[in-house]
Each structure stands twice: as structure tokens, then as C-alpha cells.
C-alpha positions in Angstrom: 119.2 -99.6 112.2 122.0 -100.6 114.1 125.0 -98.1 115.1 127.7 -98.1 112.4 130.8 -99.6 113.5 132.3 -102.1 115.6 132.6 -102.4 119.4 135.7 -101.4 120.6 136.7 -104.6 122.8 136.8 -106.3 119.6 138.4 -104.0 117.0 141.3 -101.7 119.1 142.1 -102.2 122.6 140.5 -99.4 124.6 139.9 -99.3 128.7 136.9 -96.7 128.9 133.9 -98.4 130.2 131.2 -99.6 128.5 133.2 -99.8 125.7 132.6 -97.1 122.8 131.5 -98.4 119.3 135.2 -98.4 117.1 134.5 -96.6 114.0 137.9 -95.9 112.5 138.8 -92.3 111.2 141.8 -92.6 108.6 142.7 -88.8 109.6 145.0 -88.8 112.6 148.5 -89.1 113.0 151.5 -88.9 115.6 151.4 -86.4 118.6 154.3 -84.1 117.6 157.5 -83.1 119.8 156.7 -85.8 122.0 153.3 -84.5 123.4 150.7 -86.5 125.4 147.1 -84.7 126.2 146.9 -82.3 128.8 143.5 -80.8 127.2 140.3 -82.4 126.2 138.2 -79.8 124.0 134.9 -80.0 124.0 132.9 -79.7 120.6 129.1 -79.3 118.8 128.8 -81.1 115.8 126.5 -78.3 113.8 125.1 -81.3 111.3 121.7 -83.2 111.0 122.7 -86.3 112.7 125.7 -88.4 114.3 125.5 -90.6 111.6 126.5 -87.5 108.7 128.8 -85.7 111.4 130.1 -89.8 111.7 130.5 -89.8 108.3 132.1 -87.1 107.8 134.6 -87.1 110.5 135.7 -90.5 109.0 135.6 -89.1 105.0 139.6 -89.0 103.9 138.5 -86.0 101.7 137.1 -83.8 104.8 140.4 -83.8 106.7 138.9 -83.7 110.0 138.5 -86.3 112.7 137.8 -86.2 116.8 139.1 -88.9 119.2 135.0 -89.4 119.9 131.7 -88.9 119.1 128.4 -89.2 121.5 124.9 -89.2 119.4 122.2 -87.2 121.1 120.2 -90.6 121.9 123.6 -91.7 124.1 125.4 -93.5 121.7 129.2 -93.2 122.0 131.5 -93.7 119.3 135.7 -93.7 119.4 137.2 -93.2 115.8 141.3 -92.3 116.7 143.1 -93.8 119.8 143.8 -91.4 122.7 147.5 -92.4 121.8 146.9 -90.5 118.0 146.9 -87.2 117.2 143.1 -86.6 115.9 142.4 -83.4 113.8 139.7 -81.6 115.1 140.8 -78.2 117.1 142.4 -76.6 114.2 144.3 -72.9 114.6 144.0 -71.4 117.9 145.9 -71.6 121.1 145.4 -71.8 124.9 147.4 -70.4 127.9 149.9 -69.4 125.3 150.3 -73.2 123.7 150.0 -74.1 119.9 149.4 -77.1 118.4 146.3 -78.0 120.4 145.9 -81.4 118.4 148.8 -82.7 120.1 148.1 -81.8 123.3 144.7 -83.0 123.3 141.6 -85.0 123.0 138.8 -84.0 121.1 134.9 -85.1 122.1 132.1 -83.7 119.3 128.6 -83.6 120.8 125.9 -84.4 118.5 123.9 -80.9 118.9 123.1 -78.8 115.9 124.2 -75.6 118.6 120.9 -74.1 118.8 119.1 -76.5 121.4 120.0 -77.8 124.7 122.1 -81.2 124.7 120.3 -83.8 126.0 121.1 -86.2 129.2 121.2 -89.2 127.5 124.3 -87.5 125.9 125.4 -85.9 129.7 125.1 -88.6 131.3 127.7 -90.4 128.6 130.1 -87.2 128.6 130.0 -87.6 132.3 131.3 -91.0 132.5 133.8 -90.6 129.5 135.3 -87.8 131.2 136.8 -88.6 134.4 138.3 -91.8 132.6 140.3 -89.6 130.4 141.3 -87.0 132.8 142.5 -90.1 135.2 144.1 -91.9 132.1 145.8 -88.8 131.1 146.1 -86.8 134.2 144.0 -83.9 133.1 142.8 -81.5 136.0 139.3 -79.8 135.4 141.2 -76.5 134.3 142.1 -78.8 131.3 138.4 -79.0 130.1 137.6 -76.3 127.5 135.6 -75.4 125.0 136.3 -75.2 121.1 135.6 -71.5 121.1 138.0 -71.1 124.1 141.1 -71.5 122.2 139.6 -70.8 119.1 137.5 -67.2 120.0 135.6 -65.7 116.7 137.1 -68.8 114.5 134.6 -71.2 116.2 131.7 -71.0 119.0 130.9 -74.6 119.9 129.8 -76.2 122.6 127.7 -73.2 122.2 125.6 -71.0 124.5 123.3 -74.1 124.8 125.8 -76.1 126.6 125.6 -76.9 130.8 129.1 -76.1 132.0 128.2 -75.5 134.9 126.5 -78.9 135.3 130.0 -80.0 134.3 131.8 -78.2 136.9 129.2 -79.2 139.6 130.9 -82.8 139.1 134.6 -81.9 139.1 134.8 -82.4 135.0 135.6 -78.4 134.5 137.1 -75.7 136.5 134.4 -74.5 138.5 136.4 -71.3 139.1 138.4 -70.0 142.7 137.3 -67.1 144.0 139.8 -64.1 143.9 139.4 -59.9 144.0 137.3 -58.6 141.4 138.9 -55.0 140.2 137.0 -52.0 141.6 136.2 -50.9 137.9 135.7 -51.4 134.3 139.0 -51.5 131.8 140.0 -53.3 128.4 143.1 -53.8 130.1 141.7 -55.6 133.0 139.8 -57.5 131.2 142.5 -58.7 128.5 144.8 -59.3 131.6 141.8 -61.4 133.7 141.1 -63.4 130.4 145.2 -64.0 129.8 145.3 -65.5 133.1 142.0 -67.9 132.5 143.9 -69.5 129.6 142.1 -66.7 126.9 146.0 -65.8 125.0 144.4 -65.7 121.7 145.2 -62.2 119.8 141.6 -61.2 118.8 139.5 -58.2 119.1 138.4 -57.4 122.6 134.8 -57.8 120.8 135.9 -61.1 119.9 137.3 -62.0 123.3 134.4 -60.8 125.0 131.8 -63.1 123.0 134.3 -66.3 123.9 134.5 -65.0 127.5 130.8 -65.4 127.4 130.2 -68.6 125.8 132.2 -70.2 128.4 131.0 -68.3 131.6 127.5 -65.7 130.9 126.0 -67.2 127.9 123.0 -64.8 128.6 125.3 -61.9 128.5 124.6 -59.2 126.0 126.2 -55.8 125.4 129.2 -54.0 125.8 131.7 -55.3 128.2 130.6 -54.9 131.8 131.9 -55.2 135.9 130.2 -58.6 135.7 132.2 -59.9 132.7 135.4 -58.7 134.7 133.8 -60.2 137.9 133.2 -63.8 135.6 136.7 -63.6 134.4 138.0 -62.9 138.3 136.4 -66.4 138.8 137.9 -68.1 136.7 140.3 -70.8 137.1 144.2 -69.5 137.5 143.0 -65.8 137.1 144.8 -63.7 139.3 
């Protein structure tokens, strides 16, 4: 069976190479205030297929959309214009910023979140990527996760995903190195993960299992020095 929809040369006008497969979402909208993307956030789709998270994503009565979708098998769909405001970070903020819709673009991954994602579906993220940072002037440090601005709400990509695969290529903040503090405190921690982009107000618990997603998926227990040193890695921490 053919992929549902229409290639994107012929349906809306759209510059990233090869051209995705146009299956139009009716839930997007404007970018409010004014906003252009300075984000692109990174999703797992959590569903049987691309064709239902397709589905779904373009269902009026489901009220949720993403800019694109890529199937595990490689298949790469675009469903709202970068120009539109797509629905699909919801509540949550980032480095102190609201309205993450409007200030970004939203990829789902076709991955159910508890396997690994497979290269057909990297290789596809990895060219799709550096045409929307260049289009839109994102920097790596504007690559997150879902559960990064959204930590307890939401976990995807998921402790399956490669960032560091990602950040390898340029295509996430790989992380510069700066001092890691002698010891271990809530307070360093909170301040460390503030200055990585972490300014949601949840539980240190909370915190701590976002922290890990993102940078020590195999981390387990109560916060320790190499949580602190992660966070001291990351991007803009100080």
C-alpha cells in the first residue's frame, strides 16, 4: 500500500529535499506575538504505526498535530507548513519561554518508546534537520526533547533515543565543558539544570528523571556527582 498523501512539490510549496509526502493536518494556526521557530522538539509517537499516529495527528477531533512525521521504514511525511503554528508541544516551557508552539517545530518519530529507533528513520531525521536549523537559524542548543520542556508531563523521545548520535553531527548541543561543583546539592543541581534550558517548576524527582532522559538514560537512583557533572556539560550551563 502506498504512503497516504501527496508529495509535497505538488500540493504546498516546501524547499526540504527529497520532498516530504504533504498530508494536511486541519489543526494548526498562526504563530502568536509575531514568533518564528527558534526550537525544534523532538517527539515519540507511542502508537502502533505511522499510519494511526498519521491519522490521528490529522483527526480535527484529536486537536493535535506536528509540522512532520518520519515512519520507522524512512518515510517522511509534512502535515503543517514551517510558517504555521502546529499543536504538538503542549504546556511546558524552556529557558524560561512559554508558548513553545510558536516558537517551534515539531518532528514525531514513529517509535512506540520502548525500542531503539531505527536508521532508516536517522538517517531521514538527519537530513531534515540541518535544513530547518539553516532555514530557521536554529543552533544545536535549539534541539530538545519533548520531555525537556515538558519534565513529568511527557518523556519522549525516550531513553531509547541516540542523542548522542545527534550531537556527533552538529544536530544537538553536544555540551561545553565547564567546572563540575566539588559536591552534591539540590541547589546545584536546580541551578545547573536552569542554566541547561530545565526552568520548568517540578519536583527535583521530576527534574532529575528529565535530566536523565536527555543526558544518562541508564541512570538510576537518587541524584548523584555524575548527574551534577552531566548537567555541568551541558550546553549554556555555567
Amino acid at each position: 500500500m502506498p504512503a497516504a498523501g501527496t508529495r509535497a512539490r505538488s500540493a504546498v510549496p516546501s524547499t526540504t529535499k527529497p520532498a516530504p509526502i504533504w498530508h494536511a493536518s486541519p489543526n494548526f494556526g498562526p504563530r502568536r506575538d509575531g514568533l518564528t521557530p527558534t526550537l525544534i522538539v523532538l517527539h515519540y509517537t507511542a502508537m502502533d504505526s505511522a499510519q494511526a499516529a498519521l491519522e490521528r495527528l490529522c483527526d480535527p477531533q484529536a486537536e493535535v498535530s506536528a509540522h512532520y512525521l518520519i515512519g520507522s521504514d524512512g518515510t517522511l511525511w509534512q502535515m503543517v507548513r514551517e510558517e504555521d503554528r502546529a499543536w504538538h508541544a503542549g504546556a511546558g516551557e524552556w529557558h524560561g519561554q512559554t508558548d513553545i508552539n510558536s516558537r517551534s517545530i515539531g518532528i514525531e518519530l514513529d517509535n512506540t518508546g520502548a525500542h531503539p529507533f531505527s536508521d532508516l528513520q536517522m538517517a531521514v531525521l538527519e537530513t531534515l534537520l540541518p535544513q530547518i536549523m539553516s532555514r530557521w537559524a536554529i543552533p544545536p542548543e535549539g534541539v530538545i526533547g519533548h520531555s525537556d520542556m515538558a519534565p513529568g508531563r511527557k518523556s519522549d523521545p525516550g531513553a531509547k533515543f541516540d542523542w548522542q548520535r545527534l550531537e556527533r553531527q552538529g544536530l544537538a548541543a553536544a555540551g561545553a565543558t565547564q567546572t563540575t561543583p566539588a559536591g552534591i546539592s539540590c541547589e546545584n543541581f536546580r541551578e545547573l539544570a536552569r542554566a541547561a534550558g530545565f526552568t520548568a517548576d517540578v519536583p527535583n524527582e521530576t527534574l532529575l528523571a528529565a535530566i536523565r532522559l536527555r543526558y544518562r538514560p541508564w541512570g538510576t537512583g537518587p541524584l548523584s556527582l555524575a548527574d551534577i557533572k552531566a548537567l555541568s556539560l551541558a550546553p549554556n550551563a555555567t
